[in-house]
FIKOL-52619 format. One record per residue (C-alpha): chain; x negated, y, z. Coordinates in steps of 0.5 Angstrom, whole numbers, padded with zeros to 4 digits. Layout:
N
chain/X/Y/Z
A/X/Y/Z
...
***
This chain:
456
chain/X/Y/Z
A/-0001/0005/-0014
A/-0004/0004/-0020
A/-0010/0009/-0022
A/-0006/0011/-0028
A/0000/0013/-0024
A/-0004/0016/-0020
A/-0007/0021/-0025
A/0000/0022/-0028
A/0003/0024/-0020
A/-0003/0028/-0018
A/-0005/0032/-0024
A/0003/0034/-0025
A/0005/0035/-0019
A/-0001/0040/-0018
A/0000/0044/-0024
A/0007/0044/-0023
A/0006/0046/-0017
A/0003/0052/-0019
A/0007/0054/-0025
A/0013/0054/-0019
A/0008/0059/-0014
A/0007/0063/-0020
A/0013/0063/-0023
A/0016/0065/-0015
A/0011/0070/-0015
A/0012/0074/-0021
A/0019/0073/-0020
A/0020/0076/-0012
A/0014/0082/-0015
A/0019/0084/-0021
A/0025/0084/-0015
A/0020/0088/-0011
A/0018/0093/-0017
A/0026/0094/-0019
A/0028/0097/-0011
A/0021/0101/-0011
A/0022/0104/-0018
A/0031/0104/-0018
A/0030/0108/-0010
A/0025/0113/-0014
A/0030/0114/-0019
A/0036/0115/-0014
A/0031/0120/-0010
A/0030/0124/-0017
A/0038/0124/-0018
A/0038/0127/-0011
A/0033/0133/-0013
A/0036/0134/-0019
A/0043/0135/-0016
A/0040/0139/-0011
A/0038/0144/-0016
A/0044/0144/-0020
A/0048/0145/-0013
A/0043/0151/-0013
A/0044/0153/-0019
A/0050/0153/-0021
A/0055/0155/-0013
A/0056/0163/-0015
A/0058/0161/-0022
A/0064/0155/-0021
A/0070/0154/-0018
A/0070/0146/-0020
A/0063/0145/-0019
A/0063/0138/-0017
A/0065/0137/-0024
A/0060/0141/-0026
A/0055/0137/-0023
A/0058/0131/-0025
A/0059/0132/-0032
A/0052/0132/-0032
A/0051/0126/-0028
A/0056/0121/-0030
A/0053/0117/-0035
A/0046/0116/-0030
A/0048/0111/-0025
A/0053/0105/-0025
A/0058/0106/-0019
A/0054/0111/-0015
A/0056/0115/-0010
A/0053/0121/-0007
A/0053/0127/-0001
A/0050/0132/0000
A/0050/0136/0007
A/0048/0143/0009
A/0042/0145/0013
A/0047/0144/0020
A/0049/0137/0017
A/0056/0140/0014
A/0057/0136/0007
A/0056/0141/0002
A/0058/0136/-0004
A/0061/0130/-0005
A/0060/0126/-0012
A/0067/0124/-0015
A/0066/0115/-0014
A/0070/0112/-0010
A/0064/0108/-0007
A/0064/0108/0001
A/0058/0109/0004
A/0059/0107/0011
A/0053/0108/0015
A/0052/0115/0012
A/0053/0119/0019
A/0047/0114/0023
A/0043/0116/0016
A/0045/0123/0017
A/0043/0124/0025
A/0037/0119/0023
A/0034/0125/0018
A/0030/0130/0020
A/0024/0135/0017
A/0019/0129/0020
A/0023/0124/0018
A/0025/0126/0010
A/0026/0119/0008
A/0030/0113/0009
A/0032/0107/0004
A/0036/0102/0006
A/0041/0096/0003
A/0048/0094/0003
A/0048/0089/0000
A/0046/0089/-0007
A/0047/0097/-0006
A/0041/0101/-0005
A/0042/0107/0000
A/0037/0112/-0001
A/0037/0118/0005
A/0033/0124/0003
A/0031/0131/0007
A/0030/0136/0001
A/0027/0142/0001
A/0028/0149/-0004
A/0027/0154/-0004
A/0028/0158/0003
A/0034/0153/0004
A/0033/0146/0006
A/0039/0140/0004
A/0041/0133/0008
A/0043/0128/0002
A/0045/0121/0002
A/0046/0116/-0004
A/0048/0109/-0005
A/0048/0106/-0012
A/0047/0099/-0016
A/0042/0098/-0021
A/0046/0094/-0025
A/0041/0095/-0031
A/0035/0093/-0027
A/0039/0087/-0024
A/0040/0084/-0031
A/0033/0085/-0032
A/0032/0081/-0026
A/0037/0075/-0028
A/0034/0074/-0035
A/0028/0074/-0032
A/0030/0069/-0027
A/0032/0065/-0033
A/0026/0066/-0037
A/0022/0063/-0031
A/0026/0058/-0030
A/0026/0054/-0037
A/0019/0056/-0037
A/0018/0052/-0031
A/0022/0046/-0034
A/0018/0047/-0041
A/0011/0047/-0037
A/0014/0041/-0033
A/0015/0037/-0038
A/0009/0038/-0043
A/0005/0038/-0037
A/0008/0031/-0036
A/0008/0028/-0043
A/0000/0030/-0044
A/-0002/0028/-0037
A/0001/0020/-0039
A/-0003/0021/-0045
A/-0010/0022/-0041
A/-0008/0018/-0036
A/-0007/0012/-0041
A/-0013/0014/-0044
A/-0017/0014/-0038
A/-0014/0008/-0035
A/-0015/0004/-0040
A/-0022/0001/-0041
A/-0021/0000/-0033
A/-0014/-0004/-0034
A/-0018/-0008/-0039
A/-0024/-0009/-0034
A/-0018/-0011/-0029
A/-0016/-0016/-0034
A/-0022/-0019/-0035
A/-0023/-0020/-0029
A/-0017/-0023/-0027
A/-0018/-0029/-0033
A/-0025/-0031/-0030
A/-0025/-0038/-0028
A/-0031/-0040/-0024
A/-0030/-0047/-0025
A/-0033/-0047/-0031
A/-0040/-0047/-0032
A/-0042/-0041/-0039
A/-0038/-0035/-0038
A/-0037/-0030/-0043
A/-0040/-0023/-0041
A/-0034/-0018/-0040
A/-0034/-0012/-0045
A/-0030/-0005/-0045
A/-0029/0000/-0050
A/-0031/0006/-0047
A/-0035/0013/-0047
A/-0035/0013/-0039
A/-0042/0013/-0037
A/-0040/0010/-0030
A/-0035/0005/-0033
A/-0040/0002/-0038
A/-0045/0002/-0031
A/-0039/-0002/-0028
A/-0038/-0006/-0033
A/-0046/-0009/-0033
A/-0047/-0009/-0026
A/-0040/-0014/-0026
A/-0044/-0019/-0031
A/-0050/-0018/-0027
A/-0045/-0021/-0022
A/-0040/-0026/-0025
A/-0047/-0029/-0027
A/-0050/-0031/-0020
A/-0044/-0032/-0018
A/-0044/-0037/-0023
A/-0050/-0039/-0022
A/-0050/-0040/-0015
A/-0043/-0044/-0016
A/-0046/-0048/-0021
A/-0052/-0051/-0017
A/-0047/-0051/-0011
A/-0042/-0057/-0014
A/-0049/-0059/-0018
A/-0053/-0061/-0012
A/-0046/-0063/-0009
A/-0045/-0068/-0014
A/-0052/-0070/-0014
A/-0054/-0071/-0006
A/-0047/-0075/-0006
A/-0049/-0079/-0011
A/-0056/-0081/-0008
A/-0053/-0082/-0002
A/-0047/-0086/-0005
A/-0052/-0093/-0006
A/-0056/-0093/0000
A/-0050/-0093/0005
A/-0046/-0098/0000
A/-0053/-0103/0001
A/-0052/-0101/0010
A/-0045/-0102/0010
A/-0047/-0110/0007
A/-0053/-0111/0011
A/-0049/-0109/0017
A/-0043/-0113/0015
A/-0048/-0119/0014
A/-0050/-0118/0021
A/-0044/-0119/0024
A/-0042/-0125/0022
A/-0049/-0127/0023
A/-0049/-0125/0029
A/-0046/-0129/0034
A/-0039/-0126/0038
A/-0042/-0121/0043
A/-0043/-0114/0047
A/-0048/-0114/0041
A/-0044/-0116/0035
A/-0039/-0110/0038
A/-0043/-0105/0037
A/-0044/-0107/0030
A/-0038/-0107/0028
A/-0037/-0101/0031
A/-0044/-0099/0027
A/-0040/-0102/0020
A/-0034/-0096/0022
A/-0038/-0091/0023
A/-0043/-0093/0016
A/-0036/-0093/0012
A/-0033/-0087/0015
A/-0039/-0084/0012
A/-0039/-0088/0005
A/-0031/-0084/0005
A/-0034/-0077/0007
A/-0038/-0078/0001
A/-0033/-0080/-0004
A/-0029/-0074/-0001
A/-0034/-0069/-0003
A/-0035/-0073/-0010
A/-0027/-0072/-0011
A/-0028/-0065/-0010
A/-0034/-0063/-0014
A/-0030/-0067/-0019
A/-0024/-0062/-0017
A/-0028/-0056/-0017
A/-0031/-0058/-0024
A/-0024/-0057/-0027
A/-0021/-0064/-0026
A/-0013/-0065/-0024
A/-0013/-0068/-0017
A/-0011/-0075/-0018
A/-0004/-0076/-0013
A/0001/-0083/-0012
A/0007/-0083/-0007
A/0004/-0085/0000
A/0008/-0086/0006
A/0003/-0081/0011
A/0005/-0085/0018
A/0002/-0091/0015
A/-0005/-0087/0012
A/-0005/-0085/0020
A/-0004/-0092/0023
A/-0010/-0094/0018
A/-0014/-0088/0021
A/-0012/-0090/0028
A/-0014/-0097/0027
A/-0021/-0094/0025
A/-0021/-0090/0030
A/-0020/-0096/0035
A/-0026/-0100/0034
A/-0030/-0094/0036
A/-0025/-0091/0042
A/-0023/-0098/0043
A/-0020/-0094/0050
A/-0016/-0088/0047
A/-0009/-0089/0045
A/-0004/-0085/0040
A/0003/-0085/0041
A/0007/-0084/0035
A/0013/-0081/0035
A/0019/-0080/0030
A/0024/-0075/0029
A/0030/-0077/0029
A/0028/-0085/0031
A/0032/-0088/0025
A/0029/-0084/0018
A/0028/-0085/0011
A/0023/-0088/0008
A/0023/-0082/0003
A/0023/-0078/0009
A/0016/-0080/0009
A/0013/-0080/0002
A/0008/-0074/0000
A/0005/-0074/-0006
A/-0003/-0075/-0005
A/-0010/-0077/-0006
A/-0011/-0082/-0002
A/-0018/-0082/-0001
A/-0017/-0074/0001
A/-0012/-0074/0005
A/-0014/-0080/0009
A/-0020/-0076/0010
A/-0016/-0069/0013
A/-0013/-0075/0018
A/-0020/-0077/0020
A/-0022/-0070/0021
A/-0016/-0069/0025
A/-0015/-0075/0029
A/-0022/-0075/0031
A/-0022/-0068/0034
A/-0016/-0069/0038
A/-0021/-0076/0041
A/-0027/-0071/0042
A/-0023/-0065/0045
A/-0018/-0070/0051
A/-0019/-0070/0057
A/-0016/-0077/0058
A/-0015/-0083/0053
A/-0008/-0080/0050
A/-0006/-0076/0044
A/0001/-0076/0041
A/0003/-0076/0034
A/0010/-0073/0032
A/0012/-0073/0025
A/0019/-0068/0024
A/0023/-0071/0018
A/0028/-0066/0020
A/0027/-0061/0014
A/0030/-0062/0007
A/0024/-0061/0003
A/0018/-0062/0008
A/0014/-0067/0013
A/0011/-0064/0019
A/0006/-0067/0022
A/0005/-0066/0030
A/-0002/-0068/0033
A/-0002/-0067/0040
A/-0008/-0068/0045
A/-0009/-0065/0051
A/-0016/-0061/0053
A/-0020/-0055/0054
A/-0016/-0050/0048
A/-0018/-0045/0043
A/-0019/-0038/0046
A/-0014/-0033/0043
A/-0020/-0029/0040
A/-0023/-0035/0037
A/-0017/-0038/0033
A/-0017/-0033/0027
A/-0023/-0037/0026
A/-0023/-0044/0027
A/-0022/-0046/0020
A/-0029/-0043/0017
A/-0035/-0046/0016
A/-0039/-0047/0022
A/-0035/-0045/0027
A/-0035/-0048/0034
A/-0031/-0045/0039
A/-0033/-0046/0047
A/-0029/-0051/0048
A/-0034/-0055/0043
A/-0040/-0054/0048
A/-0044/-0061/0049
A/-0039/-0064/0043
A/-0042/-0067/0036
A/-0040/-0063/0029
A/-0042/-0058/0026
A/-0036/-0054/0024
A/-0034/-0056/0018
A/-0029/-0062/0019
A/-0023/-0056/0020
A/-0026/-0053/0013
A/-0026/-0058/0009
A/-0019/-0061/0013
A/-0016/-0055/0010
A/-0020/-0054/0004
A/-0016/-0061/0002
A/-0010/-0059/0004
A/-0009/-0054/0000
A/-0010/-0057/-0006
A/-0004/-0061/-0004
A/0000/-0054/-0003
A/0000/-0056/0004
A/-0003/-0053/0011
A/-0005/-0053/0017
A/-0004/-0049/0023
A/-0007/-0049/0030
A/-0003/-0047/0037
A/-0004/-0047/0044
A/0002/-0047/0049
A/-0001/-0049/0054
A/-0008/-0048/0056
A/-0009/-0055/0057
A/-0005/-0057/0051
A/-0008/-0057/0043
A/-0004/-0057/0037
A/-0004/-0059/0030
A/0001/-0057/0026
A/0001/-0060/0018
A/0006/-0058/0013
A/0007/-0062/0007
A/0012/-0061/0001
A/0016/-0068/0000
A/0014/-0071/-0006
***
């Protein structure tokens, strides 16, 4: 996730959190408060009836509507009994709400327990033992707060909008902030991501910031970009330069021994020097294969023209043979009868007759016996595979991962010639080819190459 999204969902979803929680808060301590403050009121309407039921039993006939009439505007629908000392009801209110509980109330109360509240409901129930005077009353009333509910309501509302008000200016503000602040870290990023290592003078990387960590950053980067480059630079430099000093001398040893070998008359002698002009040209091509890539490292395209792949391998066989007179590689097609176009990549020749050197050379090294098979699959529309097959000790499981870095050698190269870089530079190639290579083992004592090339 980006830092900019990052900083917009973390500090909105923060902040709106916590308007929610407060708004929550206020809004069930409101409720709390409208019960506690509407069940005082139903307990002082139950007082003041008592008083009035005191008042005025001598002098009224009606004395329900008395008493109601001075009621009946306190409370919407209400309702409200009150019982004598021996719990007989003395006076009923007018309404006709039900108060269904009221005997469970009624038997509840006593003078230690002076006080019940309960809902139905939305209703308030309040049952009250009361004292006056050298008389005491049971009185039981259920009432709804129609007021205090629509407080509540408008409330709940004003909550609400001022959650979606909060949410959104929270919102709103925090991608100004966040595109404020990521802003000089997208550019860095930017910057970096134009950077080409190939050429030799980078330009120092600039961002407009206040930020005292990102200038820090931004400082330590081109102290960074610049020994990188210096350090690239002086490797395709001192590349290019041995692989020059070496090119003449190897040139001029390839002569001599090719002179010596027609000099010389045919032989176990002559053998060996003709093995020596192999293995003297071998290493005149390695040195033009790391001129070629210091050249593409420098920025230069890859030069490539059609090749057919089957015959740059038999031309590395026919190398190899000279120097392995008795290993054998049996070529393979599949299917048996394909088309030249099957066979056609599009590749720098010195390059890619170098990745098959490497290759064929390994499975020479690492065989038990004096065969090596080669497979090449034309059965894919848009690739040829190349399936090299020798059989020897395999690459352990745990080594695998790492058989295409620089100087690796697994176990099974104990007491072989190398110095793991063949399979570094095999790959490196390739991939300039956009092709690959993969390694398998389905047997212990089976080593598989595997070469994708796209067709040209």
């Amino acid at each position: 996730m980006k830092i900019r999204n990052q900083i917009v969902y973390s500090f909105s979803t923060v902040v709106i959190l916590l308007t929610i929680a407060s708004s929550i808060i206020i809004y069930f301590a409101f409720s709390e408060y409208r019960e506690a403050e509407f069940q005082q009121r139903i307990k002082d309407k139950i007082n003041f009836t008592v008083r009035l039921l005191i008042r005025y039993k001598e002098s009224s006939e009606n004395l329900v509507s008395l008493i109601d009439s001075h009621t009946i505007h306190d409370f919407y629908d209400e309702k409200i009994l009150i019982f004598d000392k021996h719990k007989n009801l003395i006076f009923k209110s007018l309404d006709d709400l039900q108060i269904h509980n009221y005997e469970t109330l009624l038997n509840t109360l006593s003078p230690s327990i002076r006080t019940l509240e309960v809902k139905e409901g939305k209703y308030d129930v309040v049952a009250a033992y009361v004292e006056r005077e050298t008389e005491h009353f049971y009185a039981i009333s259920k009432a709804y707060d129609a007021f205090g509910y629509s407080k509540l309501a408008f409330l709940r509302n004003i909550l609400i909008g001022n959650i979606i008000f909060i949410s959104l200016i929270v919102i709103f503000i925090t991608i100004y902030l966040s595109n404020r602040i990521s802003k000089p870290i997208t550019s860095l990023a930017e910057q970096l991501s134009k950077l080409d290592l190939a050429t030799d003078n980078l330009d120092n990387i600039s961002v407009r910031s206040d930020s005292y960590e990102l200038k820090y950053l931004t400082d330590k980067f081109n102290q960074l970009i610049k020994k990188t480059n210096d350090a690239f630079s002086y490797q395709k430099h001192i590349v290019h330069h041995i692989s020059h000093q070496l090119k003449t001398p190897v040139a001029v040893l390839v002569s001599e021994l090719e002179r010596l070998v027609r000099e010389v008359p045919e032989n176990d002698l002559s053998s060996n020097l003709n093995q020596q002009v192999v293995k003297a040209k071998s290493l005149g091509e390695i040195i033009n294969v790391l001129l070629e890539i210091s050249r593409i490292e420098s920025g230069k395209p890859v030069l490539k023209q059609k090749l057919r792949a089957d015959e740059l391998i038999y031309d590395v066989i026919a190398s190899l043979n000279v120097i392995y007179p008795n290993f054998h590689f049996d070529v393979k097609y599949l299917p048996e009868e394909v088309s030249e176009k099957k066979l056609e990549i599009l590749a720098n020749p010195a390059l890619i007759r170098q990745v098959f050197q490497n290759v064929l050379h390994n499975a020479v090294l690492y065989s038990s016996g004096n065969k090596a098979e080669i497979v090449f699959d034309c059965s894919y529309s848009g690739y040829l595979k190349v399936l090299l097959t020798n059989y020897g000790p395999a690459v352990l499981a745990e080594e695998v991962k790492y058989l295409f870095d620089y100087f690796f050698r697994g176990k099974n190269s104990v007491n072989k010639q190398g110095f793991g870089l063949g399979l570094v530079l095999t790959k490196r190639i390739l991939e300039l080819h956009s092709a690959t290579i993969n390694y398998r083992s389905p047997e212990p004592e089976e080593n598989i190459f595997e070469i994708v090339f796209p067709l040209s």
